[in-house]
N, C-alpha and C positions, 0 to 999 in steps of 0.2 A: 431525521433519517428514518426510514420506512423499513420494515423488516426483513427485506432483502439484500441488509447490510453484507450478511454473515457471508453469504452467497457469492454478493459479486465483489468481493473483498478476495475471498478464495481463488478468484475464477481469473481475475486480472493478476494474482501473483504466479498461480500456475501459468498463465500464458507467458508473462513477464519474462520467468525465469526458464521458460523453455520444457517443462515438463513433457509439454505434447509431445513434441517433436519426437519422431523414432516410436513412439507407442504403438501396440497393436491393436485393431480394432477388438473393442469388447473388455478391455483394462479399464480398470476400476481404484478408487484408492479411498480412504477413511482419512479426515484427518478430525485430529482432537488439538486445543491449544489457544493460547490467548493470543489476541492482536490489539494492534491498535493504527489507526488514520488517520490523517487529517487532513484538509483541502484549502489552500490558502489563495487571495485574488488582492492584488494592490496595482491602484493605476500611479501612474508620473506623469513629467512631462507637459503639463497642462491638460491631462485627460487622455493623452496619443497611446503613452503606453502599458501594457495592460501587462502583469505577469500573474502566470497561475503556477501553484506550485500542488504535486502531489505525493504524500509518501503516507508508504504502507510496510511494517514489520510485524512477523508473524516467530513466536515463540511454542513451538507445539511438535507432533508427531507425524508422521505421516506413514498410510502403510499401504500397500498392494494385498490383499491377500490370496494364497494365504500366509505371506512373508510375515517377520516379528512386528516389523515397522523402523523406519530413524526418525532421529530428533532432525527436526526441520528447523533450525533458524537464520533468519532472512530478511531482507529488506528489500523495498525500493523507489526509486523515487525519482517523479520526471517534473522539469523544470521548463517553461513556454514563454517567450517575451516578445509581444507582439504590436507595433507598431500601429495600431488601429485607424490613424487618421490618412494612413496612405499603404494601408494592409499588405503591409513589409512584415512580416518573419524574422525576428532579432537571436531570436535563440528558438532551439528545441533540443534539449538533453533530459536523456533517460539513460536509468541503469540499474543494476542491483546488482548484492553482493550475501556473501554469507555472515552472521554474527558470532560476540562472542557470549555468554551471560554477561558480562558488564557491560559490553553497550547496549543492549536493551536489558532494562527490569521494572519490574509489576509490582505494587505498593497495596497491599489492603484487599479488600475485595472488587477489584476493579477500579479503587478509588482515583488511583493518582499512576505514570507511566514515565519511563524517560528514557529518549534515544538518544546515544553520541555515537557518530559513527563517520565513516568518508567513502563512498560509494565511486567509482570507477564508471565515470556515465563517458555517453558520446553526444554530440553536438550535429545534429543532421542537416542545420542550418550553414554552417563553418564547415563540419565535415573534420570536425577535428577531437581530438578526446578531452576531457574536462573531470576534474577531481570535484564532486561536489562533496561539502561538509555539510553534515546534518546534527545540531544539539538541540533536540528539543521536548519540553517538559507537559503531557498532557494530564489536567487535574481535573478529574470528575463535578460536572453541572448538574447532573440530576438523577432521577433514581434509578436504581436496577432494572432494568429490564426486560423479559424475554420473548423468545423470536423465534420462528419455525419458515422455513422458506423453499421456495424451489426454484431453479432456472436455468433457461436453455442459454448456450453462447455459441454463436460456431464462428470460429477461427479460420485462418487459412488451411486447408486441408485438412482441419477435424474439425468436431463438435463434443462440446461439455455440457452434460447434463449434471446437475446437481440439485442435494438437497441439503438441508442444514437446519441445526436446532441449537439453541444456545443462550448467555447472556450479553446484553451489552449495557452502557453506561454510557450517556453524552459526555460531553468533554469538550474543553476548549485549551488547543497547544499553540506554545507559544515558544519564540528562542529562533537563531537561526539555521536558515539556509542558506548555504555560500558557496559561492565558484574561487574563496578567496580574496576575490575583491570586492563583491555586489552579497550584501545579505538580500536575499529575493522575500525575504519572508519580516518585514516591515513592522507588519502587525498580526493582531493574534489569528487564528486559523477562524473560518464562515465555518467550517464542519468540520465535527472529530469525532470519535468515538473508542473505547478499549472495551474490547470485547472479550468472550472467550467460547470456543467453537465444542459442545459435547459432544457432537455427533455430526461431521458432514462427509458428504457421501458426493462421491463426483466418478463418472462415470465418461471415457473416453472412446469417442466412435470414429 
């Protein structure tokens, strides 16, 4: 993971969960706090089906200034299963929701992380809505790290400018992901990381 973890980690939760939307041009916001991620791919099927799984919780503050700031905690997490051998679309669900401190909590200095939780997604494939459960345990693979970063995104109707400084820690999570009946998450996560944000700066135009 390249140093613009911190960045577009921030930048896909704010859009995720709707930040932009209604903002005035020239809003600005600080956030401080730790996260963590992880990106999961497992095929089936004989090779045909391919499912990717993503999620992302964020445990920190967030401010406008020159307001105090809220505690921001949050999750989320989109789910993709895709028929490769005859590029059919089997599922596409995403969602996010708000946390409690027990379902997300941080272990040591970034060492180790763990989500339980059940996210309220929708299914844009079916068009139908979908309860995904999320339990899963990320334990630090390498050293401490830090990370300085900037970067542009533009979204439907606005654009994100951001910067950000920080730590992170690799990682590898593991446990499931489930609609209930299908744990999507097989095996352990291709990329993870728990991080924690000192200083990011995002900027709405």
């Amino acid at each position: 993971m390249n140093n613009k973890f911190l960045v577009n980690f921030m930048i896909s939760a704010l859009a995720s969960l709707g930040f932009a939307q209604g903002l005035q041009a020239g809003e600005n916001f600080h956030f401080r706090g730790k996260t963590v991620d992880a990106s999961f791919t497992t095929t089936s099927g004989g090779g045909c089906i391919v499912t990717s799984v993503y999620v992302f919780a964020t445990e920190g503050r967030l401010q406008s200034p020159p307001g105090p700031g809220n505690p921001r905690t949050y999750a989320y997490v989109g789910v993709t299963r895709v028929n490769v051998c005859t590029s059919t679309p089997l599922l596409s669900a995403y969602g996010s929701t708000t946390l409690t401190d027990q379902q997300l909590q941080f272990s040591g200095r970034l060492e180790s992380a763990a989500l339980n939780m059940v996210v309220p997604a929708f299914d844009s494939v079916l068009m139908t809505p979908v309860n995904v459960s999320v339990n899963l345990t990320w334990t630090g693979t390498g050293p401490l790290n830090h990370g300085n970063s900037h970067s542009h995104f533009q979204g439907l109707g606005f654009i994100i400018n951001s910067r950000s400084s920080g730590f992170f820690r690799p990682a590898v999570a593991s446990g499931n992901v489930s609609d209930g009946i299908t744990n999507f998450t097989t095996e352990p996560s291709i990329n993870a990381t728990i991080a924690q944000t000192q200083n990011g700066y995002v900027f709405i135009d």
